[in-house]
NUKE-872799 format. One record per atom (N, C-alpha, C): residue in three letters; x, y, z. Coordinates in steps of 0.02 Angstrom, whole numbers, padded with zeros to 5 digits, always signed. Layout:
N
ALAXYZ
...
***
This chain:
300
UNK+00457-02018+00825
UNK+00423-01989+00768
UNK+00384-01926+00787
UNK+00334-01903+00858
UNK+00317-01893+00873
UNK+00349-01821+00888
UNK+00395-01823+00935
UNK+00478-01765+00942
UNK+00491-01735+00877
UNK+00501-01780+00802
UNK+00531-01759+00758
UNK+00483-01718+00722
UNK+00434-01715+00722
UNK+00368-01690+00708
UNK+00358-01629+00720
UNK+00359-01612+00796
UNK+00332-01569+00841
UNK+00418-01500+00816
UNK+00463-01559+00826
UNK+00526-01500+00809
UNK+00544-01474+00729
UNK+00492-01533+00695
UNK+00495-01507+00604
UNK+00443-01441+00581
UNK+00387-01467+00649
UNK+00340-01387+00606
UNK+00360-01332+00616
UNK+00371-01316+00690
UNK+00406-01255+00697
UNK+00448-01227+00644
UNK+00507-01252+00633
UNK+00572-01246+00593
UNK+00550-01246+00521
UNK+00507-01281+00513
UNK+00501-01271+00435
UNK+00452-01218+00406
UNK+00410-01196+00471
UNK+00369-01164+00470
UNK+00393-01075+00493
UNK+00446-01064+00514
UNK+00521-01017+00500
UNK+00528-01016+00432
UNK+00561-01071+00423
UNK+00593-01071+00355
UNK+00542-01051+00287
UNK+00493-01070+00309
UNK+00453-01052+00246
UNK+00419-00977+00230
UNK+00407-00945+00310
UNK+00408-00882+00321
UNK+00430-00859+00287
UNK+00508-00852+00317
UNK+00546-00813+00297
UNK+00578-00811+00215
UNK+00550-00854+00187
UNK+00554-00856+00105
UNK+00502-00809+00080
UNK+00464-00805+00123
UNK+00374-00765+00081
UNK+00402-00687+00097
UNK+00429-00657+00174
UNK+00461-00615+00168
UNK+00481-00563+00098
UNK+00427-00503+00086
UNK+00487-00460+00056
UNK+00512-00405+00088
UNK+00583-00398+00032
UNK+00651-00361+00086
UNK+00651-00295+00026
UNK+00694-00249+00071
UNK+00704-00171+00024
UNK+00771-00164+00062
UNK+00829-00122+00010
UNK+00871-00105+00050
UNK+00844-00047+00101
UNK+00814-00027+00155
UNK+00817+00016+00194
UNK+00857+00038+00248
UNK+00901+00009+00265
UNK+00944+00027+00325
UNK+00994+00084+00315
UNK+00993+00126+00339
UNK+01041+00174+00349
UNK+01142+00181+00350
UNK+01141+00120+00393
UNK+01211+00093+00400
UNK+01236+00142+00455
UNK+01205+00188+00491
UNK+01202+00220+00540
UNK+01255+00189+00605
UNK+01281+00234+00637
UNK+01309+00217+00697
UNK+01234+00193+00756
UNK+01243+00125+00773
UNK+01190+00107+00810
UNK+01180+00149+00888
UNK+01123+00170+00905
UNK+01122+00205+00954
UNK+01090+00134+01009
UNK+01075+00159+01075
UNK+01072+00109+01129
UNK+01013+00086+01126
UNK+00979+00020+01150
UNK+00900+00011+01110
UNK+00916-00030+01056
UNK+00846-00055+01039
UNK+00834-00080+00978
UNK+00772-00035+00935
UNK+00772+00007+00900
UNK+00707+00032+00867
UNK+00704+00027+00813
UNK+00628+00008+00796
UNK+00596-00017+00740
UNK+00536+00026+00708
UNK+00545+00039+00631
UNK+00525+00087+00610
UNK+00448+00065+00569
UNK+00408+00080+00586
UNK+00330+00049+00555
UNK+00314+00086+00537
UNK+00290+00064+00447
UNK+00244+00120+00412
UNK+00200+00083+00389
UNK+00156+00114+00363
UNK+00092+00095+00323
UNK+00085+00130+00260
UNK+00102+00104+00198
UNK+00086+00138+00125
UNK+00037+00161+00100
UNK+00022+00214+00080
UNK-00051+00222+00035
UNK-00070+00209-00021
UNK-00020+00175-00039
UNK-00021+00157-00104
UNK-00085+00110-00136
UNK-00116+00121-00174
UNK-00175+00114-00221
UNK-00178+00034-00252
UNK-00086+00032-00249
UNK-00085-00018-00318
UNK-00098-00098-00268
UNK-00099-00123-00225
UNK-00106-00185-00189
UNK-00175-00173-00166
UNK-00242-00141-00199
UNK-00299-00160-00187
UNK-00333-00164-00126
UNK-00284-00112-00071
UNK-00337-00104-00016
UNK-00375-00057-00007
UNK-00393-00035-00044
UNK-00397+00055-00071
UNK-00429+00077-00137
UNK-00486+00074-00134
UNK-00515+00085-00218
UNK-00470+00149-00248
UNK-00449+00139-00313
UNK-00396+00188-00337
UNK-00445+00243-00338
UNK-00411+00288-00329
UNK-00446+00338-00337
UNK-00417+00406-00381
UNK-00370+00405-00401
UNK-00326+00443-00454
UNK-00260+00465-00424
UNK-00259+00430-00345
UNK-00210+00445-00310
UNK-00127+00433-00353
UNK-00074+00456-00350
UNK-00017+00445-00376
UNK+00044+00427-00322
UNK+00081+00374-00356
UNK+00142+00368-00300
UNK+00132+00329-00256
UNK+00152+00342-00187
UNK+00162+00315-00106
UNK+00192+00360-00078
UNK+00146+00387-00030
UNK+00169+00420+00045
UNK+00148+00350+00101
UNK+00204+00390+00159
UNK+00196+00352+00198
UNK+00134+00382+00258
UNK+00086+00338+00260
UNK+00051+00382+00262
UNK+00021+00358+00349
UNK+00050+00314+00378
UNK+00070+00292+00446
UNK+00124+00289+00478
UNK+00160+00322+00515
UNK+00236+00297+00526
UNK+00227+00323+00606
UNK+00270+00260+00632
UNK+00266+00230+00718
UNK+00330+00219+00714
UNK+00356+00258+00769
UNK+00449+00213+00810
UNK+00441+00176+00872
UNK+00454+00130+00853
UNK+00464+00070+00917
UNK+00505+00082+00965
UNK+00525+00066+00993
UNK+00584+00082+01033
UNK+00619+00070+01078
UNK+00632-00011+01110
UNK+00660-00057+01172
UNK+00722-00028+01209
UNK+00710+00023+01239
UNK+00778+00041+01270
UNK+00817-00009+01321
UNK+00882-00016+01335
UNK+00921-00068+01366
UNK+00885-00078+01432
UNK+00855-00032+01466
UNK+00832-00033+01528
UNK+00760+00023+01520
UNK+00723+00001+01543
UNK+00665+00061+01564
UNK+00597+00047+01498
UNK+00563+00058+01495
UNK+00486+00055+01482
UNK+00511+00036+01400
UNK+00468+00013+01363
UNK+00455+00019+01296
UNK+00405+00069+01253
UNK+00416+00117+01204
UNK+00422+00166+01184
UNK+00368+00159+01125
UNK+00305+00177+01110
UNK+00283+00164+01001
UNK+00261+00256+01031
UNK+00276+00280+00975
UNK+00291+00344+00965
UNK+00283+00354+00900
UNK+00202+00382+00883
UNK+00167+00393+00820
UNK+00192+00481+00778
UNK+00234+00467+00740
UNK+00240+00522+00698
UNK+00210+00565+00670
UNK+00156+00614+00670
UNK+00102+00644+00610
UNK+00131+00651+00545
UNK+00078+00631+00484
UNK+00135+00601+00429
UNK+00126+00683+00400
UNK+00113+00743+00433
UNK+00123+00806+00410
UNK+00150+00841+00465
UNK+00213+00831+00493
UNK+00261+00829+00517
UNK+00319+00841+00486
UNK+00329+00923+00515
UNK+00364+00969+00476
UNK+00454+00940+00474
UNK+00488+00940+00437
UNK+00533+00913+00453
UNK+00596+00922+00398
UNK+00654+00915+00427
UNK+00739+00927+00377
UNK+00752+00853+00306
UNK+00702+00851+00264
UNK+00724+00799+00229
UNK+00782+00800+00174
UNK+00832+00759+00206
UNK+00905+00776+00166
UNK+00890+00775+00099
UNK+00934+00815+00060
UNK+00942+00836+00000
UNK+00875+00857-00031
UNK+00829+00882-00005
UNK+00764+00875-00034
UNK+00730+00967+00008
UNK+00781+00988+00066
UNK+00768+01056+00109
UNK+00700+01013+00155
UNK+00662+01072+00174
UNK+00623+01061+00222
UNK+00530+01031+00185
UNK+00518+00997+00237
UNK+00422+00963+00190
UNK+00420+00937+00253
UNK+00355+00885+00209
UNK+00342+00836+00268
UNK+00359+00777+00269
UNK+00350+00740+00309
UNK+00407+00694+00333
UNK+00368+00634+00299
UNK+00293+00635+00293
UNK+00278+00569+00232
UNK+00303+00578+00165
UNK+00312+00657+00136
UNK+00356+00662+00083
UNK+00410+00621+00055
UNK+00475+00614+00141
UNK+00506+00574+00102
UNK+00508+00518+00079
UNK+00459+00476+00097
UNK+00464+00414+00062
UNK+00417+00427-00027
UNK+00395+00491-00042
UNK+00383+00474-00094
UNK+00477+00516-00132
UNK+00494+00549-00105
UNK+00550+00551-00139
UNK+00610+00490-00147
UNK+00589+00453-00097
UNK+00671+00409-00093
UNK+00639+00367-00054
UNK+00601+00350-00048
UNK+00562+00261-00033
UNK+00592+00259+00034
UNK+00576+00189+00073
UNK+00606+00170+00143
UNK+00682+00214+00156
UNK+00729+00205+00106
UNK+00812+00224+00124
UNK+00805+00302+00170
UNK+00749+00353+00120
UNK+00761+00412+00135
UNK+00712+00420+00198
UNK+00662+00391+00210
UNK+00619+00407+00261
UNK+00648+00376+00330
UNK+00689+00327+00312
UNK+00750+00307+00381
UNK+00787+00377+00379
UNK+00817+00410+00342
UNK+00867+00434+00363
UNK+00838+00500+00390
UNK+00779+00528+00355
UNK+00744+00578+00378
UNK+00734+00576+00465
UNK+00689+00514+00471
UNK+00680+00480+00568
UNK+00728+00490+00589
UNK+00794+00450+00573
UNK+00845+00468+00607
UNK+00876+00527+00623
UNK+00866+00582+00575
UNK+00867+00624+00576
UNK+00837+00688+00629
UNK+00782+00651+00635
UNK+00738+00692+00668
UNK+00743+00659+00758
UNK+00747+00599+00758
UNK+00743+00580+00828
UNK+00825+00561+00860
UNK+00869+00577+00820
UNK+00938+00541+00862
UNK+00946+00460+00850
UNK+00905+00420+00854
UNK+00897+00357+00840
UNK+00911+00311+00772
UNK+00979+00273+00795
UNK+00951+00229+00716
UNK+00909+00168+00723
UNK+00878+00161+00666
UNK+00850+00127+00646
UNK+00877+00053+00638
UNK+00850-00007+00676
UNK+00876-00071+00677
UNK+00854-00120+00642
UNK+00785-00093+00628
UNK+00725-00147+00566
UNK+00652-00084+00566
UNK+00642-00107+00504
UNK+00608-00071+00453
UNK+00554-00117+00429
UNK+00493-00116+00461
UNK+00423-00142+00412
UNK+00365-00111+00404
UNK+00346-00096+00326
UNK+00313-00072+00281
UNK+00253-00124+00275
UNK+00190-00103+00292
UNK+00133-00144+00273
UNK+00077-00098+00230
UNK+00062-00124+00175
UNK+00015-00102+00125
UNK-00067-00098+00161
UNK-00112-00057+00134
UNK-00163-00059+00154
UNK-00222-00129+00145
UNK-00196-00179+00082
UNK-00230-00223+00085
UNK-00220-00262+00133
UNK-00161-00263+00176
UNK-00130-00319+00225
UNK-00168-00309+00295
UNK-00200-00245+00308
UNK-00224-00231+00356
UNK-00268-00262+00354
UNK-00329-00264+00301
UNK-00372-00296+00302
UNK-00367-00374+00310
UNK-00327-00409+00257
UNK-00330-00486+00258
UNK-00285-00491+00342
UNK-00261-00442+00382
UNK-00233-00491+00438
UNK-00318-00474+00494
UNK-00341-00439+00477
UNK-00392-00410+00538
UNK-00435-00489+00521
UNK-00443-00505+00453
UNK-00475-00554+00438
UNK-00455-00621+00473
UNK-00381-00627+00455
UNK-00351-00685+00473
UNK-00354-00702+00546
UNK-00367-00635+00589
UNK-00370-00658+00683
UNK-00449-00654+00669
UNK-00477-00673+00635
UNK-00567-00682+00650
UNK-00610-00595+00674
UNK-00563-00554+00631
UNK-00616-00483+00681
UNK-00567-00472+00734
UNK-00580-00384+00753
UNK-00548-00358+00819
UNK-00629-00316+00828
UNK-00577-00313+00899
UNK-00631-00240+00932
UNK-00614-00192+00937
UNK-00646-00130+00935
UNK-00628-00060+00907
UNK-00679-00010+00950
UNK-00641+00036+00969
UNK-00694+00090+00997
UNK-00693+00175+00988
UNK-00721+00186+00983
UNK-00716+00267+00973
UNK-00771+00287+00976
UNK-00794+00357+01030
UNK-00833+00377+01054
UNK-00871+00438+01022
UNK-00883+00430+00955
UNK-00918+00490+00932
UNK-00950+00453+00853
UNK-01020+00475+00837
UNK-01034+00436+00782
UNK-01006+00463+00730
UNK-00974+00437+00669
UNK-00944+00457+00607
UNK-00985+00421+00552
UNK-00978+00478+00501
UNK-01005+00464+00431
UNK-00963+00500+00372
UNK-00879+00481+00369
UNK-00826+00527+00319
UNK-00853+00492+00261
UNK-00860+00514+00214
UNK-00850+00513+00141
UNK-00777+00481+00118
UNK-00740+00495+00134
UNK-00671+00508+00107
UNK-00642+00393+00142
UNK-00655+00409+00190
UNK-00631+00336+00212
UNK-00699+00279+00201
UNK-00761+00326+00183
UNK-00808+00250+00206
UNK-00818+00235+00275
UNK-00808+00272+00307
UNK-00813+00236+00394
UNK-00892+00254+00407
UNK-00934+00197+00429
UNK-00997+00227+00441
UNK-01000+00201+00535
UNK-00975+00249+00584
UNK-00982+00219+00666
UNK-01016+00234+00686
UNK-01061+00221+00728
UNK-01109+00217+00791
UNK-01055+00230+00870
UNK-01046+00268+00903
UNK-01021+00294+00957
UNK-01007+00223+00991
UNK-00968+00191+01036
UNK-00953+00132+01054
UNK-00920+00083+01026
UNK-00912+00047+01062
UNK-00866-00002+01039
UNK-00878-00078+01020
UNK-00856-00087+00956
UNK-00878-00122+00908
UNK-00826-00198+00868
UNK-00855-00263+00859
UNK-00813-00284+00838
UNK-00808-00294+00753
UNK-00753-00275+00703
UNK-00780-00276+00652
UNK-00734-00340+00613
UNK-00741-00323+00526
UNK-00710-00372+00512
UNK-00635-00322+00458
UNK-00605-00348+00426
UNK-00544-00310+00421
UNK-00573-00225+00387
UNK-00635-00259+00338
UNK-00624-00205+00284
UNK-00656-00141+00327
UNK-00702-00146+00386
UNK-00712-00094+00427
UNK-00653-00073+00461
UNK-00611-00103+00478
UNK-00574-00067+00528
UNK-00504-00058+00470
UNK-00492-00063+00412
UNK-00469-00030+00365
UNK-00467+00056+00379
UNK-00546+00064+00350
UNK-00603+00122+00365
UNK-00547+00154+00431
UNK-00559+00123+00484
UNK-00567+00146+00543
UNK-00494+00191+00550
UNK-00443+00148+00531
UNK-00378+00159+00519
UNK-00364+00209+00480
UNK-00390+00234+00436
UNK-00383+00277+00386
UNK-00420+00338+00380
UNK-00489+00346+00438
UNK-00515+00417+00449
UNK-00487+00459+00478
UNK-00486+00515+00445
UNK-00457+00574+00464
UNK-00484+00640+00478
UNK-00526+00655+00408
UNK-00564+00718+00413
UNK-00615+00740+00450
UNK-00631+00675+00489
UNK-00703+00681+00535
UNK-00680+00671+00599
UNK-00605+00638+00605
UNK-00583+00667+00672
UNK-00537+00738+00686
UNK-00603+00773+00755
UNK-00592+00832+00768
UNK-00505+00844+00776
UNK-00465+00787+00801
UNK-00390+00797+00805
UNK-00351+00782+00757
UNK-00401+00758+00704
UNK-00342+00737+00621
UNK-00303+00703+00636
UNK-00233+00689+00611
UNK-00182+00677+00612
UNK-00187+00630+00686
UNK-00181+00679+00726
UNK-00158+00653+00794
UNK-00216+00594+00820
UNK-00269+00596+00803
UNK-00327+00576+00833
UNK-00332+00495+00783
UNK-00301+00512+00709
UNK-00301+00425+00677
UNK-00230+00404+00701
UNK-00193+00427+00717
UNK-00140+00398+00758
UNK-00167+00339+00821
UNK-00185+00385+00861
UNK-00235+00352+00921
UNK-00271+00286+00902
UNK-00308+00290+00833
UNK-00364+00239+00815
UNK-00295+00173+00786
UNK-00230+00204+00744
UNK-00197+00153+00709
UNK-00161+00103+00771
UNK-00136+00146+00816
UNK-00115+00111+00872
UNK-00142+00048+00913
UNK-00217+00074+00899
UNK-00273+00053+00934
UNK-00302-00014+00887
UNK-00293-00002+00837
UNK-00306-00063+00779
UNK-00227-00114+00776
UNK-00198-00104+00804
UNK-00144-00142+00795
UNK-00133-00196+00852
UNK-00136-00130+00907
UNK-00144-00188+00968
UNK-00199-00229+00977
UNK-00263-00212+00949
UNK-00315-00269+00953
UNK-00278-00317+00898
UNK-00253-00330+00865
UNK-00236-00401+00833
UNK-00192-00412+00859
UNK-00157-00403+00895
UNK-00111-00428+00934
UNK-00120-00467+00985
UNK-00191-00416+01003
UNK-00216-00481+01078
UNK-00263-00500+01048
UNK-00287-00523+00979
UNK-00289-00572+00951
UNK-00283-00635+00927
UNK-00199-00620+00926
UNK-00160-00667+00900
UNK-00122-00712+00991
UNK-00178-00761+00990
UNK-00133-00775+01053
UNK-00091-00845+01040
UNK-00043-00841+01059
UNK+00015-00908+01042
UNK-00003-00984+01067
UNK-00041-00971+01123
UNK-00053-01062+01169
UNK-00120-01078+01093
UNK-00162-01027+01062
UNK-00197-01077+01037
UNK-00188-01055+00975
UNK-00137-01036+00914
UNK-00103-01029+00867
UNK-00061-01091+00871
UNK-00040-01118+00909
UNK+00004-01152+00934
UNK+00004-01241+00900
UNK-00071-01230+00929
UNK-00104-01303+00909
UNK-00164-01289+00866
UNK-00156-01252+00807
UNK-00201-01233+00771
UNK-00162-01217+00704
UNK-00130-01264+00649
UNK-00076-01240+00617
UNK-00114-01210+00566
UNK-00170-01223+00543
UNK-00177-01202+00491
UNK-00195-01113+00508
UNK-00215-01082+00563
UNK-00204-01035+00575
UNK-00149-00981+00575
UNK-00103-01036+00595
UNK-00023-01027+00577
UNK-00020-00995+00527
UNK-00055-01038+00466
UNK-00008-01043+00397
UNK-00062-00948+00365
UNK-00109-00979+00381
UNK-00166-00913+00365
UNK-00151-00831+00386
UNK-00116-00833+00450
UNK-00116-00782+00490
UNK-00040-00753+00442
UNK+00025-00805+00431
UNK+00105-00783+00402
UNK+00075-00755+00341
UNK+00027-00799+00291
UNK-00018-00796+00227
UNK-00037-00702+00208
UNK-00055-00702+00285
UNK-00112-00617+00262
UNK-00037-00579+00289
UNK-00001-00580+00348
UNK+00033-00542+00355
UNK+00104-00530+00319
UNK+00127-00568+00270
UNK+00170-00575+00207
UNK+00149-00551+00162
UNK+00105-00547+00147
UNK+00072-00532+00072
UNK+00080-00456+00052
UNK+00072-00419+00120
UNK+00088-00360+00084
UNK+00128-00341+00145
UNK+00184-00364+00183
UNK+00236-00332+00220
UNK+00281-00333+00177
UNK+00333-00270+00181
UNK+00404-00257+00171
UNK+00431-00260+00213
UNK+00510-00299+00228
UNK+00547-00287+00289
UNK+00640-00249+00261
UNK+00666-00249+00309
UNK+00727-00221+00291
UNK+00770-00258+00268
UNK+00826-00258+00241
UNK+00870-00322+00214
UNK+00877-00363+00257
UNK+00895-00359+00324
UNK+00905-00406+00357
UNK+00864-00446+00406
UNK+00815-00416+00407
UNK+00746-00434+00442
UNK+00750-00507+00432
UNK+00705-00532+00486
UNK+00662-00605+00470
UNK+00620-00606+00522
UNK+00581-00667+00495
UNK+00521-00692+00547
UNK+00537-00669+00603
UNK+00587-00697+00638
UNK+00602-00695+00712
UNK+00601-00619+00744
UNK+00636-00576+00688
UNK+00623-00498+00711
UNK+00568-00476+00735
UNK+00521-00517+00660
UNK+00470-00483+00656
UNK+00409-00533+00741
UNK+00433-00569+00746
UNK+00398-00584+00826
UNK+00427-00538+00872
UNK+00481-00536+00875
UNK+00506-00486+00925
UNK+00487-00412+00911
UNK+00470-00387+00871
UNK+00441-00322+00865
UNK+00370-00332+00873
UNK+00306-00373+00867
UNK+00268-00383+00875
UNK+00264-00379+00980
UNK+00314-00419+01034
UNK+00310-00420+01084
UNK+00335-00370+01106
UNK+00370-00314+01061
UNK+00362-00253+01101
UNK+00316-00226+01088
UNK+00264-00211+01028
UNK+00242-00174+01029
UNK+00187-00201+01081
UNK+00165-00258+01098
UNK+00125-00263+01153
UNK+00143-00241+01223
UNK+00204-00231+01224
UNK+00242-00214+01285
UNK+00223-00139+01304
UNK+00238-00097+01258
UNK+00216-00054+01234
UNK+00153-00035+01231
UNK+00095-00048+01212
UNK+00027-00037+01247
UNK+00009-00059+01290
UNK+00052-00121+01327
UNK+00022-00125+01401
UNK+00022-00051+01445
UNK+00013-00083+01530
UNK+00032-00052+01586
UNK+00100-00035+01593
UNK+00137-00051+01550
UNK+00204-00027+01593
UNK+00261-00006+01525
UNK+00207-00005+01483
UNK+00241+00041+01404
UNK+00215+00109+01391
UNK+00244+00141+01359
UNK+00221+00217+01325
UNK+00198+00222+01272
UNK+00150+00254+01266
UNK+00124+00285+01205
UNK+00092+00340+01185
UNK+00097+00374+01124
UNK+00077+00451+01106
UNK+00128+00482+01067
UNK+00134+00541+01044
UNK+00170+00586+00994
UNK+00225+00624+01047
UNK+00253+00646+01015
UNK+00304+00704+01009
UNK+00287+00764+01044
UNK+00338+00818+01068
UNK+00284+00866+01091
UNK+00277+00895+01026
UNK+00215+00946+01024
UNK+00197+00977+00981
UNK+00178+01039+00982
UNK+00209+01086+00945
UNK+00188+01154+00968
UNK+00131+01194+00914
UNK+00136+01148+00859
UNK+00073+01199+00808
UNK+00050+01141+00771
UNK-00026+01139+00768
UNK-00071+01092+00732
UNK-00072+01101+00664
UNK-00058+01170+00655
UNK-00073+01186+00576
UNK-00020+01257+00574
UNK+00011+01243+00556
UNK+00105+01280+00545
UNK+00094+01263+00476
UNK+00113+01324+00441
UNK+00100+01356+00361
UNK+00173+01386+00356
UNK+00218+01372+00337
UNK+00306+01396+00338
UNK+00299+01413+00254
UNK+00236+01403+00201
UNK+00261+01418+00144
UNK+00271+01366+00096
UNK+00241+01364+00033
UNK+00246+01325-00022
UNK+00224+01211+00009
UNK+00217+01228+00074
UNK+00206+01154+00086
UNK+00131+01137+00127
UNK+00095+01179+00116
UNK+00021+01179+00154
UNK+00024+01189+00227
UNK-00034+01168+00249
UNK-00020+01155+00334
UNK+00007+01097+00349
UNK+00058+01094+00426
UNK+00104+01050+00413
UNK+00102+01054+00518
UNK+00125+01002+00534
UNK+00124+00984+00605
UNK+00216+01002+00617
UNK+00195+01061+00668
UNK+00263+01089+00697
UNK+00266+01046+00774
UNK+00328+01008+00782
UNK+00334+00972+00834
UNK+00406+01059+00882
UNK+00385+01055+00931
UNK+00413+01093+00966
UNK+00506+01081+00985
UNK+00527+01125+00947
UNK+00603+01150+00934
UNK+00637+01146+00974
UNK+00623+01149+01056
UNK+00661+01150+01122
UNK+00647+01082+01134
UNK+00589+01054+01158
UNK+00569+00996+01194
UNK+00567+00928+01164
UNK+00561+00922+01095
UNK+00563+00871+01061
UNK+00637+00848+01061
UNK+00690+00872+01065
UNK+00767+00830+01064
UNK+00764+00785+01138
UNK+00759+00835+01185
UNK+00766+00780+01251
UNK+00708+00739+01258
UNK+00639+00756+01233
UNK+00605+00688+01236
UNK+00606+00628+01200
UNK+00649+00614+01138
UNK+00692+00574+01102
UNK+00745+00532+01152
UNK+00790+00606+01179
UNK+00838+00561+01240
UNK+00806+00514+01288
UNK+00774+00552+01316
UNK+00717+00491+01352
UNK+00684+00436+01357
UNK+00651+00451+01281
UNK+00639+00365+01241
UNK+00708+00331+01250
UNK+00749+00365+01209
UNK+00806+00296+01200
UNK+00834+00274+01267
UNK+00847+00313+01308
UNK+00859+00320+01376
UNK+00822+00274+01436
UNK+00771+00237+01411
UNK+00709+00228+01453
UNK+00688+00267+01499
UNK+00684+00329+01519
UNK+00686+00378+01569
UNK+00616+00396+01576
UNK+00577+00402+01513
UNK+00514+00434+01548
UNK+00437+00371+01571
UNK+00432+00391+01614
UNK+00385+00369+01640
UNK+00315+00334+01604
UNK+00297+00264+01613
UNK+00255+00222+01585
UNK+00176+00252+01570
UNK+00152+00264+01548
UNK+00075+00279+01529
UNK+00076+00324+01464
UNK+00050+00364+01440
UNK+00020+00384+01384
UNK+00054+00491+01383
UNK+00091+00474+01323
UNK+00093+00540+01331
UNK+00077+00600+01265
UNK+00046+00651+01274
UNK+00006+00702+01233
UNK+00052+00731+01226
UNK+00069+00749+01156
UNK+00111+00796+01128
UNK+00091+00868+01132
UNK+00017+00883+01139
UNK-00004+00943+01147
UNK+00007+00976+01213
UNK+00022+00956+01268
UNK+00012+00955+01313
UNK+00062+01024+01311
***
């Protein structure tokens, strides 16, 4: 009874997952390149209540991270700037959070792919309320950033150091922009940084024997994930252990190279120019496992 037990929660506790799961057609149907990469965004969207409305319209994507497990060599999260100048099919040139307000997940895959050589293998979309109820659901993370902030625009009120909060601060934290001196590039840094603290959060030996944590933790992180048609639970663990792989010691992380912070091409504001020569082979590389483990600056 005891055996049948231990092998029913697991499995049913899959199975029930993966029913709460929602799916979008997003996949490309792309010729698969070598690797497995996985495409993470974060919506801005107003309407799932993580986000006092504010007269905002639509959904941009207004976080987007490529995963990236190459067959051999380091693991890859590689933060996009969501004003990141870029070829969005049938639509000419914008920015690359654009396309998902033109053509939802389908077009912002094909745009990535577009832009990095890489297809896309799984696709998950998390709303801004989900950030909060999962920061909640691991009991609080810790967070650091070394300069005091007071934006208007996000609500972030920090004290220099490092801090543990509860979701709806590090919401905030995730979402300041204008008060960091690097914008774009610099809430990249902080989203990365909020992700992997729930991660080493979420530890398995005592999730393990703690079901109702179980059920709490699938609870907040379903509620407002999107995955790709074919996604499930199980993906979604396996993209979770890279991306820890990935902020360890012996994963990569950081942007693209980048050659202009504020590139004005006309009718699309200022817009993040990733560099025309160097950005194709540092793509090869990711998929390639070739470049070297630690942290790398696009500005550089």
């Amino acid at each position: 009874m005891v055996l049948v037990l231990l092998l029913a929660w697991p499995i049913g506790l899959v199975v029930w997952a993966n029913g709460k799961l929602n799916r979008t057609e997003a996949l490309s149907g792309a010729a698969g390149t070598p690797g497995t990469t996985y495409l993470i965004t974060g919506s801005d969207s107003r309407a799932d209540g993580g986000v006092k409305d504010d007269g905002t319209a639509g959904e941009r994507s207004d976080t987007i991270l490529l995963l990236h497990v190459p067959e051999s060599g380091p693991t890859a999260l590689v933060s996009l700037p969501r004003d990141t100048y870029v070829d969005i099919p049938g639509h000419g040139d914008g920015k690359i959070n654009a396309a998902y307000a033109y053509g939802g997940a389908p077009l912002l895959v094909e745009t990535v792919e577009g832009l990095t050589g890489l297809t896309v293998d799984h696709y998950a979309e998390i709303g801004m309320a989900g950030v909060k109820d999962i920061v909640d659901a691991v009991g609080g993370v810790r967070l650091c950033y070394d300069t005091d902030v007071n934006d208007r625009d996000s609500h972030l009120k920090w004290k220099a150091g490092c801090h543990t909060v509860d979701g709806t601060v590090a919401l905030q934290f995730a979402r300041m922009r204008k008060a960091d001196p690097l914008g774009d590039i610099g809430r990249a840094q902080r989203q990365r940084q909020l992700v992997g603290a729930v991660l080493e959060n979420v530890d398995p030996k005592s999730i393990a024997v703690r079901p109702a944590q179980q059920v709490a933790l699938i609870d907040a992180a379903t509620a407002s994930l999107t995955v790709d048609e074919s996604a499930g639970i199980i993906d979604l663990a396996r993209l979770a252990l890279a991306f820890r792989s990935a902020n360890g010691s012996d994963g990569i992380t950081g942007t693209p190279p980048i050659a202009d912070l504020d590139y004005r091409p006309g009718g699309v504001g200022s817009t993040v120019l990733l560099d025309p020569e160097e950005t194709p082979h540092f793509f090869e590389q990711i998929r390639d496992g070739e470049l070297p483990p630690g942290k790398v600056n696009g500005l550089d």
